[in-house]
N, CA and C atoms as a LAMMPS dump frame, in Angstrom:
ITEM: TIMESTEP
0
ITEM: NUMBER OF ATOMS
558
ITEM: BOX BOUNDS ff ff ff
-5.0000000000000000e+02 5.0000000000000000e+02
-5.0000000000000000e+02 5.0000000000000000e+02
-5.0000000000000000e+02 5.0000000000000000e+02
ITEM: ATOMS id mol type element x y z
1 1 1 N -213.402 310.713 63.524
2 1 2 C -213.377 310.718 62.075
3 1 3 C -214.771 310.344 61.581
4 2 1 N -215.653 310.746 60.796
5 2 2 C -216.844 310.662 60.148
6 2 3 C -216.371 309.71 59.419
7 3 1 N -217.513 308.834 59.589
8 3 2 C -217.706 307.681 58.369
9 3 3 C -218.81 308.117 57.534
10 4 1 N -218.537 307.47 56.303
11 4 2 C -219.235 307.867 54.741
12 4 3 C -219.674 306.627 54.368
13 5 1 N -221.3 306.73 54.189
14 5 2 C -222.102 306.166 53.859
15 5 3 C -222.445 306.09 53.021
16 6 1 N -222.853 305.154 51.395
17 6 2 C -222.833 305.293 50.045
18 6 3 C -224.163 305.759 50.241
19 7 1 N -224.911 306.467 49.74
20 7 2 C -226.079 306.765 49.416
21 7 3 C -226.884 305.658 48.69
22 8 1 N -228.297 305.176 48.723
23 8 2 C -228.56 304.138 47.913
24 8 3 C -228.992 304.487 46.594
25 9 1 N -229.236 303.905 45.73
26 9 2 C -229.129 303.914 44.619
27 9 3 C -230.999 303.925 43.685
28 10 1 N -231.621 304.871 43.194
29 10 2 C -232.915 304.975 43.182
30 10 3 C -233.422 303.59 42.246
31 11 1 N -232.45 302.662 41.68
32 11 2 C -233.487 301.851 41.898
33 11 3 C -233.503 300.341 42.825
34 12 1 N -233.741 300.315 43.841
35 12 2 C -233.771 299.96 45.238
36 12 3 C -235.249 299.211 45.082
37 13 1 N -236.258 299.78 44.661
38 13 2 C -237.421 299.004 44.201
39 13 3 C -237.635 298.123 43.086
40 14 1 N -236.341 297.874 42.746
41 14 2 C -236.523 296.196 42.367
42 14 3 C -236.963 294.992 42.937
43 15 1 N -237.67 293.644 42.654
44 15 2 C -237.588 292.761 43.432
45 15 3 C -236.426 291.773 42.907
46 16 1 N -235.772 290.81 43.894
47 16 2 C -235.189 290.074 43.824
48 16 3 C -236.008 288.56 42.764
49 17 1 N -235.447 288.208 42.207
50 17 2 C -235.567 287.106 41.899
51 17 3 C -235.595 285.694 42.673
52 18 1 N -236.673 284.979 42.812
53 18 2 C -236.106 283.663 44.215
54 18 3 C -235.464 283.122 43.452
55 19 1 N -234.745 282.466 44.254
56 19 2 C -234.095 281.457 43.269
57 19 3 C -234.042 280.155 44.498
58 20 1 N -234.853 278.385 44.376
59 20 2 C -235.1 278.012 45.073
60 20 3 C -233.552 277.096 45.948
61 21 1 N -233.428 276.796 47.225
62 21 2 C -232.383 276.436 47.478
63 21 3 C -232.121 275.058 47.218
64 22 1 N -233.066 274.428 45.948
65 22 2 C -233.145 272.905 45.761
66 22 3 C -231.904 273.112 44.048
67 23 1 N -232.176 274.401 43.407
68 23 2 C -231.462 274.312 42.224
69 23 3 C -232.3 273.653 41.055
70 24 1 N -233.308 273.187 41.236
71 24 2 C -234.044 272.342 39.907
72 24 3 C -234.271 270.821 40.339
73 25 1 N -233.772 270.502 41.336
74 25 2 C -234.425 269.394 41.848
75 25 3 C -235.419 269.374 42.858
76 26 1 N -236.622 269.656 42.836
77 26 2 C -237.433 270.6 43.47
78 26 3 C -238.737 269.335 43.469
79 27 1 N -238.657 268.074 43.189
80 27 2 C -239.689 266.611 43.359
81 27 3 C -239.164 265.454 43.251
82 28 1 N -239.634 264.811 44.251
83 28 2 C -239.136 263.59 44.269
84 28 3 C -241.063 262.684 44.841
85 29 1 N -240.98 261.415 44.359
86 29 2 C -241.917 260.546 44.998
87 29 3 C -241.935 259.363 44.768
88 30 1 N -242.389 258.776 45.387
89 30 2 C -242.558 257.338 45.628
90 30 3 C -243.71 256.532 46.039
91 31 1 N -243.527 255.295 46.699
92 31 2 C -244.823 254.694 47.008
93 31 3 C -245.894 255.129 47.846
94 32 1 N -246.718 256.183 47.5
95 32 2 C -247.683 256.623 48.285
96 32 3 C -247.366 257.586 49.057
97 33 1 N -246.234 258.416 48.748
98 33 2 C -245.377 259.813 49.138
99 33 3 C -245.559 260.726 48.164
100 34 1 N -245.347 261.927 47.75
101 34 2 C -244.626 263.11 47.357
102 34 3 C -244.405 264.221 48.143
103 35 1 N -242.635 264.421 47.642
104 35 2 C -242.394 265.176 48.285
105 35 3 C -242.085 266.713 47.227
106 36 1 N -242.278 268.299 47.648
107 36 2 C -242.207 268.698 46.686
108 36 3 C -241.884 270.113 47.408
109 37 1 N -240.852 270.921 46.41
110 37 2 C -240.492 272.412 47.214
111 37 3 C -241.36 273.128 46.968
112 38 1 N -241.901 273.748 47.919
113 38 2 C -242.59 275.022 47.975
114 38 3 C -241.95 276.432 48.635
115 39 1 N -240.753 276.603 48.349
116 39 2 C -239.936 277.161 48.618
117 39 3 C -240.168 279.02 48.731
118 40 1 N -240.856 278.956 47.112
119 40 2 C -240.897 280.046 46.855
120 40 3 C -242.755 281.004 47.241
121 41 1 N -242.82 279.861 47.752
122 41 2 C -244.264 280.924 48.698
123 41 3 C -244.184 282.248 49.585
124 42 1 N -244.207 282.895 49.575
125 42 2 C -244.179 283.95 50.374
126 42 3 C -244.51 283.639 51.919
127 43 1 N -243.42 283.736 52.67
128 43 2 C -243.591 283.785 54.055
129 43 3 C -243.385 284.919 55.05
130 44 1 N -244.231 285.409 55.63
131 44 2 C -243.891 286.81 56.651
132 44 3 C -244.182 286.001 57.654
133 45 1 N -243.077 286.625 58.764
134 45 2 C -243.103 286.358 60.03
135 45 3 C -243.541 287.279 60.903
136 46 1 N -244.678 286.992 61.851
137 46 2 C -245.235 288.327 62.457
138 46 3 C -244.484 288.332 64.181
139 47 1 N -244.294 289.106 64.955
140 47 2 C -244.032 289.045 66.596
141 47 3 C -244.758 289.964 66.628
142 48 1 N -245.765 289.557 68.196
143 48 2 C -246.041 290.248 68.8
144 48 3 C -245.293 291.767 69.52
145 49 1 N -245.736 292.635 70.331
146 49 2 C -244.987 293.179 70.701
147 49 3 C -245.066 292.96 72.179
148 50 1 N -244.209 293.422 72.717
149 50 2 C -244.096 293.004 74.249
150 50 3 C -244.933 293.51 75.053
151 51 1 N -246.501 293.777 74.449
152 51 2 C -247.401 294.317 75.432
153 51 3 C -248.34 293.107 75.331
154 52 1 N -248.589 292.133 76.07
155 52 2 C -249.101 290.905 76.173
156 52 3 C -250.947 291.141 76.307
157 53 1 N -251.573 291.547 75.273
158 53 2 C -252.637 292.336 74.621
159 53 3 C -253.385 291.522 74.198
160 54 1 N -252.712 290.517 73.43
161 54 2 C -253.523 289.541 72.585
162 54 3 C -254.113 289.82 71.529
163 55 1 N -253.833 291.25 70.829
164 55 2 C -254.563 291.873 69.475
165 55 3 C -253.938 291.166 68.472
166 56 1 N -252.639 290.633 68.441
167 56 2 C -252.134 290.012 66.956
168 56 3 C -252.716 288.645 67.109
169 57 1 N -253.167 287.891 68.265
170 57 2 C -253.897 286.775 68.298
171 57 3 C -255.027 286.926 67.466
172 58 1 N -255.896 287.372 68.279
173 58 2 C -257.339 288.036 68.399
174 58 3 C -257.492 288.166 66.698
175 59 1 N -256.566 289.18 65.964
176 59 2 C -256.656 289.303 64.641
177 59 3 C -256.242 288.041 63.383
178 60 1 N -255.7 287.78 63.982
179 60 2 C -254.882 286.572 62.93
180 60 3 C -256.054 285.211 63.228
181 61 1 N -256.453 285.32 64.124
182 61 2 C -257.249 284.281 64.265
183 61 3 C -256.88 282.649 64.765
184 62 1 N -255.884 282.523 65.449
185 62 2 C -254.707 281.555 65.725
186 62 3 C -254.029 281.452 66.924
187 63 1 N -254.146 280.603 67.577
188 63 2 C -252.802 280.802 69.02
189 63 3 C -251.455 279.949 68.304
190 64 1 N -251.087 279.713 69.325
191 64 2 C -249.273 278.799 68.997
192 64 3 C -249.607 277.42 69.364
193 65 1 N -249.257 276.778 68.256
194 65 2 C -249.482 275.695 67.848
195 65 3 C -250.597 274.91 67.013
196 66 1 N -251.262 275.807 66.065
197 66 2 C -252.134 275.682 65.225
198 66 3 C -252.243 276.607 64.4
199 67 1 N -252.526 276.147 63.266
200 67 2 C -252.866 276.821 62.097
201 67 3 C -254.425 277.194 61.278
202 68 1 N -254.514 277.981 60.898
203 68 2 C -255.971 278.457 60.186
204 68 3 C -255.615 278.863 58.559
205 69 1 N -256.581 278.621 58.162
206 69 2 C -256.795 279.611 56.293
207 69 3 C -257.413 280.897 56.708
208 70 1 N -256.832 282.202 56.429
209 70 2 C -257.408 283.601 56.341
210 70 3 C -258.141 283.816 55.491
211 71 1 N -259.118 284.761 55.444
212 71 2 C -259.777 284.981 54.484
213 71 3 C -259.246 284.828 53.232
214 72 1 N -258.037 285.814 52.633
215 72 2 C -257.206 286.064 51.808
216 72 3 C -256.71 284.482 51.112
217 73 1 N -257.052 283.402 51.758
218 73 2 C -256.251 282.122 51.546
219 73 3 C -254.45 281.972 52.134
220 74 1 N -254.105 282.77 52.863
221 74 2 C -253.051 282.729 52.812
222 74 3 C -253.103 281.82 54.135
223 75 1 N -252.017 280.755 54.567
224 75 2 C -252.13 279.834 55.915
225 75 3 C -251.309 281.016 57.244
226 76 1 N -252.279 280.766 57.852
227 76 2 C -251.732 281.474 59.097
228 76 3 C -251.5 280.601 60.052
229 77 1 N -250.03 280.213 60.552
230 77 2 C -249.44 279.674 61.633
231 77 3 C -248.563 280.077 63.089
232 78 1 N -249.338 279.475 63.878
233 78 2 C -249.046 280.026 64.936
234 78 3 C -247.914 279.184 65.871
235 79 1 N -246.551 279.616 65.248
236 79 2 C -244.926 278.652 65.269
237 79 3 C -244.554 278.716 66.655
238 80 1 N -244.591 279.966 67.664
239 80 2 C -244.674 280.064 69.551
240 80 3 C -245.521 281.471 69.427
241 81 1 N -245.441 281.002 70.799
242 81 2 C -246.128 282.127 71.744
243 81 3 C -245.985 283.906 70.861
244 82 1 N -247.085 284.222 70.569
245 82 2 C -246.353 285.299 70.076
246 82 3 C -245.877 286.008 69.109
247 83 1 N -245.494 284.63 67.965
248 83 2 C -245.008 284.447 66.839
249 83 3 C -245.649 283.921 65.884
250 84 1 N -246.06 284.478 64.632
251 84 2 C -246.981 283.373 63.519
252 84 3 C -245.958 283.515 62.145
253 85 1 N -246.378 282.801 61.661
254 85 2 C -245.99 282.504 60.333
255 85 3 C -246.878 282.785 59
256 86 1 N -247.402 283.527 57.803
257 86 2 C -248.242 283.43 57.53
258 86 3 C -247.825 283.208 55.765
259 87 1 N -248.205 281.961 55.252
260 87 2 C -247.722 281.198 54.121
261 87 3 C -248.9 281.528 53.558
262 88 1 N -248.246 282.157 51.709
263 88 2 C -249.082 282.57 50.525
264 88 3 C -249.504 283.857 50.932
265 89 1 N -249.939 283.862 49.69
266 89 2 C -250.091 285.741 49.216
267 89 3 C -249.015 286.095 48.803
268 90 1 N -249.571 287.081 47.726
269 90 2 C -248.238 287.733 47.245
270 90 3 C -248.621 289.291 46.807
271 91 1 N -247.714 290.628 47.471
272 91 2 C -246.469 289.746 48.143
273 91 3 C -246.825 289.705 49.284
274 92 1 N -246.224 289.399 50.472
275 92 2 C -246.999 289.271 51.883
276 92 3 C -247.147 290.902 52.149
277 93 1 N -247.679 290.649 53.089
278 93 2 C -248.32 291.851 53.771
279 93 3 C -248.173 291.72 55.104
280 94 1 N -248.447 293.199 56.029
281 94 2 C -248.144 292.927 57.204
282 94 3 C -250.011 293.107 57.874
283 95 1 N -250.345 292.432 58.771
284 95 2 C -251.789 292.422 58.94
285 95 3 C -251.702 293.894 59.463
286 96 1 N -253.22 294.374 59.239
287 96 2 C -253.291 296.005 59.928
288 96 3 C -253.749 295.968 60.921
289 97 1 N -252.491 296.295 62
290 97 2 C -252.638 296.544 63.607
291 97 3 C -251.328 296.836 64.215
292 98 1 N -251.506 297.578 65.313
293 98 2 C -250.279 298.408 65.581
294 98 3 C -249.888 296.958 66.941
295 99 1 N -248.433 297.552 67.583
296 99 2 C -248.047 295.971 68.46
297 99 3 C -247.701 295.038 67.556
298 100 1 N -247.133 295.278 66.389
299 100 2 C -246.773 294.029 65.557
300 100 3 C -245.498 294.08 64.789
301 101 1 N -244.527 293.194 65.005
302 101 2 C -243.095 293.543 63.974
303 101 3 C -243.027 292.257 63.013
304 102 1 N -243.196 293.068 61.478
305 102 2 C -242.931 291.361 60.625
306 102 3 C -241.438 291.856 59.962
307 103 1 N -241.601 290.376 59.285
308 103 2 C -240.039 290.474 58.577
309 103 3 C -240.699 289.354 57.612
310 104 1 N -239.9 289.89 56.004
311 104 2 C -240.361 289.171 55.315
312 104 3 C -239.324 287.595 54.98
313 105 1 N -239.598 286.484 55.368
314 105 2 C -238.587 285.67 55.328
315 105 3 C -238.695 284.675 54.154
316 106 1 N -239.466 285.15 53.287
317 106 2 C -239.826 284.381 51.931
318 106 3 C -238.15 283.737 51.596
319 107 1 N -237.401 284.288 51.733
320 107 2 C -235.584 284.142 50.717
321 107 3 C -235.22 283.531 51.659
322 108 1 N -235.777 283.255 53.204
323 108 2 C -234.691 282.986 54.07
324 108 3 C -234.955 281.402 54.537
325 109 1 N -236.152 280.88 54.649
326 109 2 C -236.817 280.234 54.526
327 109 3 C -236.609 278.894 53.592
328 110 1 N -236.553 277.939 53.383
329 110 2 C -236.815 276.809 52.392
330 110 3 C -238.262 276.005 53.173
331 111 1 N -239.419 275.738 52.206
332 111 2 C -240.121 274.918 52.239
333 111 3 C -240.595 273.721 51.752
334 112 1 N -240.699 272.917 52.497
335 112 2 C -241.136 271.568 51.57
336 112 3 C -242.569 270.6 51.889
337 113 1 N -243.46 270.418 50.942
338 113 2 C -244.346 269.395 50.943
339 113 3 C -244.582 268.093 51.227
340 114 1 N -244.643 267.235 52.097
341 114 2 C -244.663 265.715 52.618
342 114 3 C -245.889 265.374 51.921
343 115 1 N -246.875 264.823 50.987
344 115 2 C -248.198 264.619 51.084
345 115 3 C -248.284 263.045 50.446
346 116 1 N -249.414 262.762 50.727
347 116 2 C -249.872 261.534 50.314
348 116 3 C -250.325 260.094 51.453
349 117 1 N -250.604 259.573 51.616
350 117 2 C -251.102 257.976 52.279
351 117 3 C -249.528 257.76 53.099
352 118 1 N -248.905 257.659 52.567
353 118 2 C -247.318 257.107 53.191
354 118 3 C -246.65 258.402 53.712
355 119 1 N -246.943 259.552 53.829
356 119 2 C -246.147 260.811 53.985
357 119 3 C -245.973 260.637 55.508
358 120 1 N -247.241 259.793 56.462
359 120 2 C -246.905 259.872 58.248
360 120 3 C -245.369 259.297 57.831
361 121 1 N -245.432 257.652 57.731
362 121 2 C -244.164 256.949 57.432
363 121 3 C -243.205 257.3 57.312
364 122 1 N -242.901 257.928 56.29
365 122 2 C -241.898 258.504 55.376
366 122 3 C -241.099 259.276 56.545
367 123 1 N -242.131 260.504 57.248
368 123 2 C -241.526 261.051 57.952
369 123 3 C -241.098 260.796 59.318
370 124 1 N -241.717 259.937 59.614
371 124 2 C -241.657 258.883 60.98
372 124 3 C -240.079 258.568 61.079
373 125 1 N -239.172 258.507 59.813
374 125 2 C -238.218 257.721 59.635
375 125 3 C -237.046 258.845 59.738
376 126 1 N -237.352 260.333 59.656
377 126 2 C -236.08 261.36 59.911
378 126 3 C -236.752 261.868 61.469
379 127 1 N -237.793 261.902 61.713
380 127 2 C -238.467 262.741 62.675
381 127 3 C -239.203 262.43 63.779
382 128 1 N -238.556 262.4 65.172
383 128 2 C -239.437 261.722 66.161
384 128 3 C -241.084 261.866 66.87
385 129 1 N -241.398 263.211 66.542
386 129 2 C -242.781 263.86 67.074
387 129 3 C -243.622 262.97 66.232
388 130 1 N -244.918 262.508 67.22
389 130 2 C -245.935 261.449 66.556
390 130 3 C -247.114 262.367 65.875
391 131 1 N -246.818 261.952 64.604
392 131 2 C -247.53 262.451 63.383
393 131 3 C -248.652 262.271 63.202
394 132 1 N -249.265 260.868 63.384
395 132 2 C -250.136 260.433 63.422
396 132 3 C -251.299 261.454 63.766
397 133 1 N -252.699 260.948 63.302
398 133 2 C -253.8 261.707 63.264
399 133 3 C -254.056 261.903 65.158
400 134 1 N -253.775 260.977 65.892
401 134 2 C -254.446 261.305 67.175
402 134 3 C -253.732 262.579 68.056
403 135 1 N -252.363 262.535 67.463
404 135 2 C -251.488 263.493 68.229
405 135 3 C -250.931 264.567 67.273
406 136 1 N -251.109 264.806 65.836
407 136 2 C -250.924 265.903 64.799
408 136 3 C -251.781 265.633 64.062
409 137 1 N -253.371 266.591 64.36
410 137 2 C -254.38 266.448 63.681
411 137 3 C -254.39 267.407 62.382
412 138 1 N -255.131 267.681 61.164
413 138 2 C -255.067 268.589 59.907
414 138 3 C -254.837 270.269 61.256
415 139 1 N -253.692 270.844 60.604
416 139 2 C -253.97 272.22 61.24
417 139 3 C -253.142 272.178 62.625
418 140 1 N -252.336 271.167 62.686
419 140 2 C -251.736 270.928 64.467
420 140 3 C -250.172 271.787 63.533
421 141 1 N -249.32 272.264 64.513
422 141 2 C -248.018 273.539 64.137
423 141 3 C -247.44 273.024 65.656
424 142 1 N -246.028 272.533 65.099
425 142 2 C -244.884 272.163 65.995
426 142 3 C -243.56 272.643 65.724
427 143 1 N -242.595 272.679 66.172
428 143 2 C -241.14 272.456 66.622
429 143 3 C -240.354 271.519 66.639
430 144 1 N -239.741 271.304 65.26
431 144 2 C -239.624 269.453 65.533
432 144 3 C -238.093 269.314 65.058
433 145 1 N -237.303 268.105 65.084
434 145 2 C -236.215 267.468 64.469
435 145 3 C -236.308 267.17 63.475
436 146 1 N -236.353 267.731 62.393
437 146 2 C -236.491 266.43 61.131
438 146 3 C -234.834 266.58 60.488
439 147 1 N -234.459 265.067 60.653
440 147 2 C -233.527 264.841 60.006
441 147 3 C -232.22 265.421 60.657
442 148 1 N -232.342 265.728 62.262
443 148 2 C -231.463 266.682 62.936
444 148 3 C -231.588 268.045 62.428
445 149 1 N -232.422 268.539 61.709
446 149 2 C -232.225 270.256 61.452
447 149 3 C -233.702 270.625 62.719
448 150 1 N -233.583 271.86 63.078
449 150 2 C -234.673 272.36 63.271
450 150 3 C -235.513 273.345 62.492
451 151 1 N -237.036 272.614 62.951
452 151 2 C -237.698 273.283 61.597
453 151 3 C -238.881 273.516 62.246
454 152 1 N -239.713 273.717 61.119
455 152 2 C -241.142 274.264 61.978
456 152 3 C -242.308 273.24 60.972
457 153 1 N -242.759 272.299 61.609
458 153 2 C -243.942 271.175 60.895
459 153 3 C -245.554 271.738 61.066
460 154 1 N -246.387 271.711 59.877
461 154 2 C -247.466 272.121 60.009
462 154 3 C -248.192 270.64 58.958
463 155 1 N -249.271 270.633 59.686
464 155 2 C -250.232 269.594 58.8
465 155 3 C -250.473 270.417 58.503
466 156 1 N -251.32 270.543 57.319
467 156 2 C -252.178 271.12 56.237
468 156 3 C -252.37 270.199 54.882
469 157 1 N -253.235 269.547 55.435
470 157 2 C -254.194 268.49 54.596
471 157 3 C -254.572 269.505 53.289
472 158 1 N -254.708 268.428 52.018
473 158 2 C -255.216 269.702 50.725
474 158 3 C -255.769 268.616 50.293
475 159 1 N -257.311 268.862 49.598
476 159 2 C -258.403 268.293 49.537
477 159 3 C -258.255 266.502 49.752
478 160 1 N -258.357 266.652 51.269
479 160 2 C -258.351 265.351 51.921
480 160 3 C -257.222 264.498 52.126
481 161 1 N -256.483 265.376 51.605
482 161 2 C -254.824 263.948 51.348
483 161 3 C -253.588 265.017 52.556
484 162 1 N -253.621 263.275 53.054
485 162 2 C -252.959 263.905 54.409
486 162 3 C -251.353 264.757 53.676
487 163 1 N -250.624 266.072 54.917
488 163 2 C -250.043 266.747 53.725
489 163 3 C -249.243 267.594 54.774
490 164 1 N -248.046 267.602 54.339
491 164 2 C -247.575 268.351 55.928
492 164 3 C -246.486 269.364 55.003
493 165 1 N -246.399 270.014 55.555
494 165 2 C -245.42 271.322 55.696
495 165 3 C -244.019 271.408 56.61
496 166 1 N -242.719 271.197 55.825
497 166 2 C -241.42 271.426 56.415
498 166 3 C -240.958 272.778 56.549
499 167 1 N -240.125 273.25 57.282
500 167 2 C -239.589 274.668 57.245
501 167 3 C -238.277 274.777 57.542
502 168 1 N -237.577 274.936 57.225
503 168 2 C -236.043 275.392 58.022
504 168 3 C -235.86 276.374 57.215
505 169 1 N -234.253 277.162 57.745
506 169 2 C -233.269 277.45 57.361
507 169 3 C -233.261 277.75 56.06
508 170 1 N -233.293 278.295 55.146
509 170 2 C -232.768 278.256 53.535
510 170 3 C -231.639 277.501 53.182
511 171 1 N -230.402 277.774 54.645
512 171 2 C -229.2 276.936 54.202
513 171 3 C -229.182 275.242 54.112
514 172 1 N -229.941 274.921 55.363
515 172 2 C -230.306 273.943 54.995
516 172 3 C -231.468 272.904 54.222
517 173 1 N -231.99 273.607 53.218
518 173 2 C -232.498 273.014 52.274
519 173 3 C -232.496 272.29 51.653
520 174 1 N -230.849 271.743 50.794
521 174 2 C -230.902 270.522 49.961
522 174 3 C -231.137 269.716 51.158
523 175 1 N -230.021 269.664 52.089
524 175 2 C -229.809 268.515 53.334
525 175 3 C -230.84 267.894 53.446
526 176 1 N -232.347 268.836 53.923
527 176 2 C -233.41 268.087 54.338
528 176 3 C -233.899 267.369 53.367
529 177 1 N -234.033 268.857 52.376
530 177 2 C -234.963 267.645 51.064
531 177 3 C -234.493 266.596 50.536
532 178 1 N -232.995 266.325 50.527
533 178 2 C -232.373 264.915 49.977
534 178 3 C -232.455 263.923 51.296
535 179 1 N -232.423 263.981 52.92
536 179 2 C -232.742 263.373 54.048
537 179 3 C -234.425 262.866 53.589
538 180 1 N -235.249 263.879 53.59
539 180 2 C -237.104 263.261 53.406
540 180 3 C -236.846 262.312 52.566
541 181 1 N -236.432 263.09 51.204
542 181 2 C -236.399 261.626 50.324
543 181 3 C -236.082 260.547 50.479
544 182 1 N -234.728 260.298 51.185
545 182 2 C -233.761 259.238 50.943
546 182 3 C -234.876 258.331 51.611
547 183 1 N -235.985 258.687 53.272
548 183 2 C -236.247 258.086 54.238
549 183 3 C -237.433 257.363 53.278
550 184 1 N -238.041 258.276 52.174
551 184 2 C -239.037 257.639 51.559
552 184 3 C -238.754 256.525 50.438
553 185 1 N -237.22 256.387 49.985
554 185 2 C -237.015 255.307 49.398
555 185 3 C -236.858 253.93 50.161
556 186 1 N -236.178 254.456 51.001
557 186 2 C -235.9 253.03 51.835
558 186 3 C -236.477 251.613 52.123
């Protein structure tokens, strides 16, 4: 029996609206913390392709486990082997080179801001990986626990003030961002 497929509908080139997974509670801070959603940044996720080449390295300018600024300003992170992350720009783009599959995960994504003097602390208190400057220097990209979710942590210091980058899930978004906070009232 043939199955019937709706045809799509010509206008398909709409964009979606973000809508962030915090709802309007999107800052919180405290003593020598802020924490703040950056939710709605544009994130593409790049993979290599399975020809172990090294051209999406080579181009992006990045291995796994560190991060760079692209020309463009947009942060390019390198989340595993293989795999980058590349935060800002709009709208993302896919870099030009063949061997490369992105997906745009801006909607799928929730992000959040740690920054300030107290932000190691703060996070010290959901998250076991040592934050600290000797072992997560400006630009260091991990794999971490925060708060029991898994997420993806990037320092990225902004003019001098230490400053880190959360990632999970979209679904779990409030969870974390009300977990960071709670750890920074305490």
């Amino acid at each position: 029996m043939p199955i019937s497929i709706p045809k799509a509908s010509a206008s398909v080139s709409e964009q979606v609206e973000f809508a962030s997974p915090l709802a309007g509670a999107g800052e919180a801070s405290g003593g020598g913390w802020r924490l703040s959603d950056e939710s709605a940044t544009s994130k593409l996720l790049v993979y290599e392709s399975f020809e172990p080449d090294g051209e999406a390295e080579w181009h992006l300018g990045v291995g796994f486990g560190a991060a760079t600024t692209a020309g463009d300003g947009s942060l390019v992170c390198g989340v595993r082997p293989g795999e980058w992350l590349l935060l800002g720009g709009s709208p993302p783009s896919a870099p030009d080179m063949s061997g490369v599959v992105t997906v745009d995960m801006t909607h799928g994504l929730g992000m959040f801001r740690l920054a300030g003097p107290a932000a190691t602390d703060v996070l010290a208190a959901v998250c076991s990986i040592d934050t600290t400057e000797a072992m997560f220097p400006d630009g260091a990209v991990c794999g971490a626990s925060v708060a029991r979710v898994a997420c993806t942590l990037v320092r990225n210091d902004v003019a001098g003030e230490r400053s880190y980058l959360i990632l999970s899930q979209r679904s779990s978004g409030r969870y974390l961002f009300d977990a960071v906070r709670d750890a920074g009232v305490r």
